[in-house]
C-alpha positions in Angstrom: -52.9 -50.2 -70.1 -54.3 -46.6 -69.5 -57.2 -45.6 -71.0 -57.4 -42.9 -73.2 -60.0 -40.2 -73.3 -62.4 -40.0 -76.7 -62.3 -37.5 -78.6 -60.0 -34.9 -80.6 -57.6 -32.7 -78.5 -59.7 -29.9 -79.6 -63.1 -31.3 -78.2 -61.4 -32.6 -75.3 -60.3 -28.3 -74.8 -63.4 -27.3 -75.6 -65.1 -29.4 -73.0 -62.6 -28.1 -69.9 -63.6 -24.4 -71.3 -67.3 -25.5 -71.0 -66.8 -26.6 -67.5 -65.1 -24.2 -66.6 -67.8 -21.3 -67.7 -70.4 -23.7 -65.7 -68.1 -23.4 -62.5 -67.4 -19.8 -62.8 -71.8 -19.5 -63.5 -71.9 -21.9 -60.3 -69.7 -19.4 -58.0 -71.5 -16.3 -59.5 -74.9 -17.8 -58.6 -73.8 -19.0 -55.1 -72.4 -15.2 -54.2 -75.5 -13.7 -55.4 -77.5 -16.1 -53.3 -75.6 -15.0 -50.4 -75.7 -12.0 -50.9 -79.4 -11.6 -51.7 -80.3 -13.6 -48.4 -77.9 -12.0 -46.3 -80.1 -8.6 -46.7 -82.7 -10.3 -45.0 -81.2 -9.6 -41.6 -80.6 -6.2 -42.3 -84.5 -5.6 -43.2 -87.2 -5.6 -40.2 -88.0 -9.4 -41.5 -88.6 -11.5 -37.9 -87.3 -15.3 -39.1 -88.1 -17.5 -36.6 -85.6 -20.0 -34.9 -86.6 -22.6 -37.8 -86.0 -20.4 -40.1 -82.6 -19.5 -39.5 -81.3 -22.7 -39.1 -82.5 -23.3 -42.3 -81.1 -20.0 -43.6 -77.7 -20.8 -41.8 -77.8 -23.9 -43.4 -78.1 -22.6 -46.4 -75.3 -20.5 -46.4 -72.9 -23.4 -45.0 -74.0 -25.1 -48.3 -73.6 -21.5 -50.4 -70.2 -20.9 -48.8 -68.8 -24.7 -49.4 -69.8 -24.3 -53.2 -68.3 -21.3 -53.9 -64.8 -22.9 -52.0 -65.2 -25.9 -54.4 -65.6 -23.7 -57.3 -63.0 -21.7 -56.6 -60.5 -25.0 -56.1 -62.0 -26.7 -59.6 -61.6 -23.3 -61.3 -58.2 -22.5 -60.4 -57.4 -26.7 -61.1 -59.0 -26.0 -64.8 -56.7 -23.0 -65.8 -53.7 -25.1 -64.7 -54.9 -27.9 -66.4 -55.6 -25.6 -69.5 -52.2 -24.0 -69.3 -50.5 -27.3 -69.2 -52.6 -28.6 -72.4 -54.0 -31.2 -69.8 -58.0 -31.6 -71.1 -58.9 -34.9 -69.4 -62.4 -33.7 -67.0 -61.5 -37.2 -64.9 -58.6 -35.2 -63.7 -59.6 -35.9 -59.7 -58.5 -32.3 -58.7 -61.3 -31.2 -61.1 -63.5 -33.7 -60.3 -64.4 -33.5 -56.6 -64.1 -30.2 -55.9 -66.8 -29.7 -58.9 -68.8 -32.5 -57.5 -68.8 -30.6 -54.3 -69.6 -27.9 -55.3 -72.6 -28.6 -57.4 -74.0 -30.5 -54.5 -73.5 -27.8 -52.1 -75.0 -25.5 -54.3 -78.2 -27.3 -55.1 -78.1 -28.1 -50.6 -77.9 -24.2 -49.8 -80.5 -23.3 -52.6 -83.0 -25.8 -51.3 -82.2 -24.8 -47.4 -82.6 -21.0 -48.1 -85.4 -21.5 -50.1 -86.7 -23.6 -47.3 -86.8 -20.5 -45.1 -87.6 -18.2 -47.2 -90.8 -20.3 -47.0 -91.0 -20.5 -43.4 -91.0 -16.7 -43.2 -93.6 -16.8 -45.9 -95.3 -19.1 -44.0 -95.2 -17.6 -40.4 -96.9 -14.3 -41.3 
């Protein structure tokens, strides 16, 4: 016997439009991180060899969240087209798990340099 998800239809859709919004806030927070850090190297800011291994890192972990935010918002409009609401879907599930992981990874690595450049001068 399968097991049915709880809730009304209608919570079940609101709860696939609430993770969705937190992807699509996921993704827009990983760009601007990206973005932000990446203007480091165009400034006359000396990172040490430390430092931009963690900053590369960082951006690894940036770059692979915004990919699986991309993959579990696209998965959430289909899902949403086809009145699918169950958030176990696993095409929704992992690629959101990855990317909130990766996110929190690449925040904590460019942060990590950013206070090794603090650090160094």
């Amino acid at each position: 016997m399968t097991e049915r998800p709880a809730g009304t239809k209608e919570d079940r859709r609101d709860a696939l439009l609430a993770a969705q919004e937190f992807v699509k806030y996921l993704v827009a927070l990983s760009t601007g991180s990206l973005v932000l850090t990446a203007g480091l190297l165009t400034k006359d800011v000396d990172i040490g060899s430390s430092g931009k291994i963690l900053l590369l890192g960082g951006w690894l972990g940036l770059g692979i969240s915004i990919v699986g935010g991309i993959l579990a918002y696209s998965r959430t409009v289909t899902m949403l087209a086809n009145s699918d609401y169950g958030l176990t879907d696993r095409f929704l599930e992992w690629p959101g798990r990855v990317q909130q992981v990766a996110f929190l990874v690449g925040v904590l690595l460019v942060g990590g340099s950013l206070a090794v450049v603090l650090v160094e001068k």
